[in-house]
Phi, psi and omega in degrees: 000166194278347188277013179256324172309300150305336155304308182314325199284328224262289178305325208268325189279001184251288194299352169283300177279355136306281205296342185174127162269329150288000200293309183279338175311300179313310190294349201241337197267298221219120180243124176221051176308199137215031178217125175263157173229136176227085156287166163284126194287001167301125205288349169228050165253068178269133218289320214285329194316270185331320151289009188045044149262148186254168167332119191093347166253031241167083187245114197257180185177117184214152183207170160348142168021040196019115122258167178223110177279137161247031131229054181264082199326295199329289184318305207294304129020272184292320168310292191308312196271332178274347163294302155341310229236304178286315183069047180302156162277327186229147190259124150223139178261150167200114163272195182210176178290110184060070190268143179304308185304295195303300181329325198264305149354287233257017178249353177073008186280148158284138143221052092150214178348292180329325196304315198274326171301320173293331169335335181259000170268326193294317173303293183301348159286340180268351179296313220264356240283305192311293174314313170306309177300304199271034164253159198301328208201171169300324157295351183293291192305306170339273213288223334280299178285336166298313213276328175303328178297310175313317185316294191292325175299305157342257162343307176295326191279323175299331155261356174313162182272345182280310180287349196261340181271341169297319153307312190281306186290354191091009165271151203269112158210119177283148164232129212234151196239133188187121195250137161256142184240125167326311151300011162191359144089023165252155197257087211271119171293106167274006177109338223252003170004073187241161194215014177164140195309359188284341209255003165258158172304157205282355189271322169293338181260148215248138172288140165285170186293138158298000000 
């Protein structure tokens, strides 16, 4: 019931303030992550949970199949302040293992509205189609196309003009690849590292501003 939601919040908020007497007080003053997160709006990916992180540490952004549009203001936005503004250091897209979104790709179905949004996934299952068939089974192809997809999100945030004006000044901001898995709640590297306009093709990068 939702009055058990407020009871929970009553008990989180009493055990916080046991625990640093100070917490909301800091908190409420002030937000320094130094980390943005760009997730899956799924409900058993919780971002700050899985990394032990606390509240104010962590500045999240989550959506259907973490994707990045580049012209989805909402993202893009929250990318611009935390990079700005927040001055995060590090960017991680993390997607998760038998994401709802890819699933519904790899089912080949209309299923309404979701359809248009899912759109830059369906493109990258046709990019991608030879590698995917020639994996054993539908669960294979699914995480296969989650990590591709984390790949191809990455690459976008990475082209964006707030990360490449953030690079022409010289501010240090990483960009990180990260698959999470439902099944054993562990947090999977893919490797996918970028730290700077030089790790893109010459064709994506922006000059700076005059």
């Amino acid at each position: 019931m939702i009055s058990d939601l407020l009871e929970n919040n009553r008990r989180w908020a009493a055990r916080k303030k046991q625990k640093d007497c100070d917490f909301f007080d800091r908190l409420s003053k002030q937000q320094a992550p130094e980390y943005l997160w760009i997730g899956c709006a799924d409900s058993r990916v919780p971002a700050n949970e899985i990394v032990g992180l606390d509240p104010g540490e962590l500045f999240v952004h989550r959506n259907v199949a973490n994707i990045v549009h580049g012209a989805y203001f909402n993202c893009l936005s929250v990318l611009q302040y935390a990079v700005e503004v927040l001055k995060v250091r590090h960017v991680i897209v993390c997607g998760h293992y038998g994401c709802g979104g890819v699933r519904a790709v790899m089912a080949g179905r209309q299923f309404g509205l979701i359809d248009h949004w899912l759109w830059p996934l369906r493109e990258l299952r046709a990019q991608n189609a030879e590698e995917l068939e020639a994996l054993p089974d539908e669960k294979a192809r699914i995480d296969r196309l989650c990590e591709i997809n984390v790949a191809a999100q990455l690459r976008n945030v990475a082209r964006t003009p707030v990360l490449q004006n953030a690079w022409h000044r010289g501010q240090t901001v990483k960009l990180h690849g990260w698959v999470y898995g439902l099944d054993d709640g562990l947090v999977h590297d893919l490797g996918l590292s970028l730290d700077g306009a030089g790790s893109l093709a010459q064709a994506h990068r922006l000059d700076p501003l005059a």
